[in-house]
Each structure stands twice: as structure tokens, then as C-alpha cells.
Backbone as CSV, one residue per row, in Angstrom:
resi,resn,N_x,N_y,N_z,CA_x,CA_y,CA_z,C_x,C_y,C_z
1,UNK,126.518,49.566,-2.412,126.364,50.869,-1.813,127.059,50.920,-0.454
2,UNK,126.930,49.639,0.387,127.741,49.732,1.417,129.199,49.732,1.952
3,UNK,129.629,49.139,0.826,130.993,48.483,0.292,131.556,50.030,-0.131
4,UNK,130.795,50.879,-0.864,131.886,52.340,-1.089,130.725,53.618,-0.883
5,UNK,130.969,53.879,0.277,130.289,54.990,1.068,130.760,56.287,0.216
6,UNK,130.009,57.111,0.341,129.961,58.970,-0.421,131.546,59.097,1.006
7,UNK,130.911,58.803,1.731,131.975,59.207,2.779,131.934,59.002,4.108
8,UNK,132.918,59.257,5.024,133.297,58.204,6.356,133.642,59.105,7.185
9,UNK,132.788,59.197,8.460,132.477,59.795,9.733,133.122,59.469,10.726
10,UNK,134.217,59.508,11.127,135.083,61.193,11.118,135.885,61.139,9.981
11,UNK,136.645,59.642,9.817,137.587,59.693,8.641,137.896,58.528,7.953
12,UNK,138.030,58.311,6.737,138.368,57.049,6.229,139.151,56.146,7.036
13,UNK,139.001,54.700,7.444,140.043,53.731,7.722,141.262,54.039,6.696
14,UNK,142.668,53.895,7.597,143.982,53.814,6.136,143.923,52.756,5.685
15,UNK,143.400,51.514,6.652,143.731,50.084,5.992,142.597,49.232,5.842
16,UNK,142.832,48.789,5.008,141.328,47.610,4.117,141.028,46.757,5.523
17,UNK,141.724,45.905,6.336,141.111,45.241,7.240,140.260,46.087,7.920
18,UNK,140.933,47.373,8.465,139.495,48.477,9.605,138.251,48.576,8.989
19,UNK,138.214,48.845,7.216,137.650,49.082,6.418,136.392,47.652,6.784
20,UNK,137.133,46.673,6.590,136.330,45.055,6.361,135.448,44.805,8.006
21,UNK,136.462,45.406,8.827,135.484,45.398,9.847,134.199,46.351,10.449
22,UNK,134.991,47.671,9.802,133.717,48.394,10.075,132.403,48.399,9.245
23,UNK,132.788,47.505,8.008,131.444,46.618,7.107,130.690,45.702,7.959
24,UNK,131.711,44.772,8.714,131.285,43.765,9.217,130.262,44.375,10.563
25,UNK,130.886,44.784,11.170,130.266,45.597,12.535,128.849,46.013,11.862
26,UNK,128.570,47.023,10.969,127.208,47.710,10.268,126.166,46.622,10.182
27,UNK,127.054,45.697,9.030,125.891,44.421,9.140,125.481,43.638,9.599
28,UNK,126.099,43.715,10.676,126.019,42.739,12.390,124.544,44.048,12.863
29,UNK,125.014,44.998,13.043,123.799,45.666,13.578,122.482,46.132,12.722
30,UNK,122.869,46.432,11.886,121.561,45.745,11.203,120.679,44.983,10.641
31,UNK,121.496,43.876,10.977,120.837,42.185,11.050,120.032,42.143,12.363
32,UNK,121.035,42.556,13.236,120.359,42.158,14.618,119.200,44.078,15.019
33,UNK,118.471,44.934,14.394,117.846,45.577,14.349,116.695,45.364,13.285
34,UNK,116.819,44.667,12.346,115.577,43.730,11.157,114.921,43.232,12.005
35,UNK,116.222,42.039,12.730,115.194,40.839,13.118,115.041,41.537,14.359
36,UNK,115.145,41.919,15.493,114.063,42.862,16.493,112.761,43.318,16.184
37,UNK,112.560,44.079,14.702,111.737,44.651,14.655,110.833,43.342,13.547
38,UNK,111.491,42.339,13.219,110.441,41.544,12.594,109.874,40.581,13.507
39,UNK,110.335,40.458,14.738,110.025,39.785,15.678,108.912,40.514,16.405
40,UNK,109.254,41.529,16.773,107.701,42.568,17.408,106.984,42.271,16.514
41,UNK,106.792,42.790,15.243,105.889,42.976,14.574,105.414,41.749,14.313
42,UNK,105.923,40.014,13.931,105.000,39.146,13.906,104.426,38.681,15.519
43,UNK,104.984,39.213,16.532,104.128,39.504,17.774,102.906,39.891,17.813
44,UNK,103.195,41.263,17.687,102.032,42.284,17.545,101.006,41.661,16.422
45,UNK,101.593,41.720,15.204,100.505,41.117,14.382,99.754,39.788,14.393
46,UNK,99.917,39.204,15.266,99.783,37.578,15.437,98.512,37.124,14.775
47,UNK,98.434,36.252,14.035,97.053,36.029,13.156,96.260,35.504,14.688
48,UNK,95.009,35.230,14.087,93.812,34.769,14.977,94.313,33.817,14.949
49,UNK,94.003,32.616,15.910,94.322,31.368,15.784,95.738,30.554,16.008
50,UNK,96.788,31.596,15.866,97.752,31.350,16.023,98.385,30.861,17.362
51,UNK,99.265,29.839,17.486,99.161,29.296,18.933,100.367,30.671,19.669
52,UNK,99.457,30.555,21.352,100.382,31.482,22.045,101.764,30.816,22.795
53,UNK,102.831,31.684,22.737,103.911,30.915,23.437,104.721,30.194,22.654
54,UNK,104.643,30.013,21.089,105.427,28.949,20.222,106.523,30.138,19.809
């Protein structure tokens, strides 16, 4: 699904490398926006018992 978009905001890349990077760039930021928010959340959720500071 990510690999062939409905369509591209403002305009298609002409060439496959812009193309490969603006894949690459997306999944760079939403790797690094997962793990942000899986990191709060096993924060926030911290079991009882769980040691603080590890």
C-alpha cells in the first residue's frame, strides 16, 4: 500500500530514486513516531512492581 499510493502531494517524483527516498523518509518517521508512543505508553502503563529507572 505504501509502495503505490492512490496519489502524491503535490506531484509524483519523475524518478524512481526520489520515489525510493520519499518511501524511505515515511518509514523513518513512522518508525521513529511507534516507538515514541510505545515508549510513553509502557511508561505510563508501568506494571506494579516493575523496577523504576531501568
Amino acid at each position: 500500500m505504501l509502495q503505490n499510493p492512490r496519489r502524491w502531494d503535490p506531484a509524483e517524483p519523475t524518478d524512481d530514486a526520489h520515489k525510493q527516498q520519499v518511501f524511505e523518509d515515511l518509514a523513518n518517521s513512522l518508525s521513529a513516531k511507534t516507538l515514541d508512543i510505545a515508549t510513553s505508553r509502557v511508561r505510563a502503563e508501568r506494571m506494579p512492581g516493575m523496577a523504576v529507572g531501568v
